[in-house]
C-alpha positions as CSV (number, residue, x, y, z in Angstrom):
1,X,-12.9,-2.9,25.6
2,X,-14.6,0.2,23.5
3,X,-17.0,-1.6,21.0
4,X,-15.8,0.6,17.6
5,X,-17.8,1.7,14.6
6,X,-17.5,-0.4,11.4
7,X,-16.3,2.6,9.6
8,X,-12.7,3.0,11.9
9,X,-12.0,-0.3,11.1
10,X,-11.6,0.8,7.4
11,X,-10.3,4.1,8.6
12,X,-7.4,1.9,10.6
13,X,-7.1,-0.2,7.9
14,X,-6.1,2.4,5.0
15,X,-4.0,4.7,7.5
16,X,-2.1,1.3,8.2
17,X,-1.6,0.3,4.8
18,X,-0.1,3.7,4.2
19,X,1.6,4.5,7.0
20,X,3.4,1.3,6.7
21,X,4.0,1.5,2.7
22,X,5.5,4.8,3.5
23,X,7.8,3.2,5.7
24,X,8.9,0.5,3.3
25,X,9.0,2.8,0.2
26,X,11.7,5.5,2.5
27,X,13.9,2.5,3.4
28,X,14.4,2.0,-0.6
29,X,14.6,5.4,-1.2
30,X,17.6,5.1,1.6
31,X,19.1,2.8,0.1
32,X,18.8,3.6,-3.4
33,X,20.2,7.1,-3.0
34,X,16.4,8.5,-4.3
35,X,17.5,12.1,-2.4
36,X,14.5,13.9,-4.2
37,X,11.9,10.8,-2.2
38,X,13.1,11.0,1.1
39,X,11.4,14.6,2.8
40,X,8.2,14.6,0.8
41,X,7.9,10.8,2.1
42,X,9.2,11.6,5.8
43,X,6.3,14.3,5.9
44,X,3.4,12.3,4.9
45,X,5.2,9.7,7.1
46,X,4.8,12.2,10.1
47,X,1.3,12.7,8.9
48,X,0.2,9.5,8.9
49,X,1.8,8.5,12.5
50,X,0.5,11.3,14.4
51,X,-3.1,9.7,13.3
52,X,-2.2,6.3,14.1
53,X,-1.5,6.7,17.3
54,X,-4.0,9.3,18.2
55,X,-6.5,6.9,16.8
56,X,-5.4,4.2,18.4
57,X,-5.2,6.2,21.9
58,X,-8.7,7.4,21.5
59,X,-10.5,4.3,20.4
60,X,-8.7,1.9,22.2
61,X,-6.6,-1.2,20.8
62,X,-8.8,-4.7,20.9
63,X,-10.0,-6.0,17.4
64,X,-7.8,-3.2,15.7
65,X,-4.7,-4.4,16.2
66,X,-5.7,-7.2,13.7
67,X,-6.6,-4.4,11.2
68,X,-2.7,-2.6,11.7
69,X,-1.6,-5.6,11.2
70,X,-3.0,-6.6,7.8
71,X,-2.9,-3.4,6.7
72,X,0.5,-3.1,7.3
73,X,1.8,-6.0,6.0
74,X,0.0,-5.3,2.8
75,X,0.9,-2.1,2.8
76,X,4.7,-3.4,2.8
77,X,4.7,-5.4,0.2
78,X,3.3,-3.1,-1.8
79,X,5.7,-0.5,-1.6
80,X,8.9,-3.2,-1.7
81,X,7.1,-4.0,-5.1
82,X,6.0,-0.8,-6.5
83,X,9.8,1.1,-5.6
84,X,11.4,-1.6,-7.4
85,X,9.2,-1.6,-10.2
86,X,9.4,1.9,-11.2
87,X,12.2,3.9,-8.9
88,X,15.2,0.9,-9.3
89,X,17.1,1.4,-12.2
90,X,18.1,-2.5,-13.4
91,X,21.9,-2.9,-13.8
């Protein structure tokens, strides 16, 4: 196993978070009809997935997988929070 910098498991971290709010945030603007959201958010999506997984090629898996995970699961709940908050209009 690759022994990694302290700094890529930040680097992992926020990408994570991101990539994975991203994810969260398109599935309600797909099912909330938010047209204007979805190809601005598939593009940073892109983005963000192309570095993941180069990243994660490069450096190896091991102690970062923990990282992903976190990252994205926070990164989820956010997003499920924050699109409701402010993009769901109450009926």
């Amino acid at each position: 196993m690759m022994s990694n910098p302290p700094w890529m498991y930040l680097l992992v971290f926020i990408s994570s978070f991101s990539y994975i709010f991203l994810k969260s945030f398109q599935q309600g603007n797909v099912t909330h009809r938010q047209y204007k959201w979805i190809l601005p958010t598939s593009m940073c999506m892109a983005i963000l997935e192309v570095f993941m997984v180069s990243t994660l090629a490069k450096h190896g898996i091991g102690w970062l997988v923990i990282v992903v995970g976190l990252g994205g699961g926070l990164g989820s709940i956010s997003a499920t929070y924050l699109h409701f908050k402010y993009l769901v209009k109450e009926k």
